[in-house]
N, C-alpha and C positions, 0 to 999 in steps of 0.2 A: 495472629498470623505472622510467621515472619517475612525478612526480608526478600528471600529468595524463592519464597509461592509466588509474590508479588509479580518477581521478577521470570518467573515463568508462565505467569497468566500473558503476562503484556507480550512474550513471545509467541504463544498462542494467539493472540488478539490477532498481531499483525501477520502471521501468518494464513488464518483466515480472513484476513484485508486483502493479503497478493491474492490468494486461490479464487477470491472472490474477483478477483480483477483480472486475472488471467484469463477465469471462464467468460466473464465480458468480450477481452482482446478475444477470444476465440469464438465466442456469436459472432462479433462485429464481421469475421473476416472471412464469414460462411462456414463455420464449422470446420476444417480444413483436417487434415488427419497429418499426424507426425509433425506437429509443428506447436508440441506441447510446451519443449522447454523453451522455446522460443519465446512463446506465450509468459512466463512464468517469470523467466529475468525483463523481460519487457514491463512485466507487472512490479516486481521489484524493485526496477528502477524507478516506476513512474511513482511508486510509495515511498521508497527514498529520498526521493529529491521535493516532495510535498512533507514528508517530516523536516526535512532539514531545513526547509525555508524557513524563515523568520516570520513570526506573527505578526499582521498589518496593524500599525497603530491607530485605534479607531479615533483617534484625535486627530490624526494628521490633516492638515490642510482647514482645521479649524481656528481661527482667527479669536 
C-alpha cells in the first residue's frame, strides 16, 4: 500500500466521523430543515478540537 491510499482512507475516516456527528447535532435539535451546514462545521469543529487535544497521561497524578 502506499503512502497516499493511507492518506486518503484517514480522510475518508474523518469525514464519516463529521457526517456522523452532524446527523447527531441534527436529531438533537429536532430535525430542523436548512440548517445542514450549520450542522456540519459545528461537527467539524467539534472533531477538530478532540483531535488536536493532547492525549491524557494515564500516569498522571500517580505517585
Amino acid at each position: 500500500m502506499t503512502e497516499g491510499a493511507g492518506n486518503a482512507s484517514d480522510g475518508r475516516d474523518r469525514e464519516g466521523t463529521i457526517r456522523n456527528r452532524a446527523y447527531a447535532i441534527w436529531q438533537e435539535e429536532g430535525q430542523p430543515e436548512g440548517q445542514d451546514a450549520d450542522h456540519w462545521h459545528r461537527a467539524e469543529s467539534e472533531i477538530g478540537s478532540h483531535e488536536a487535544a493532547p492525549a491524557e497521561d494515564p500516569t498522571a497524578g500517580v505517585d
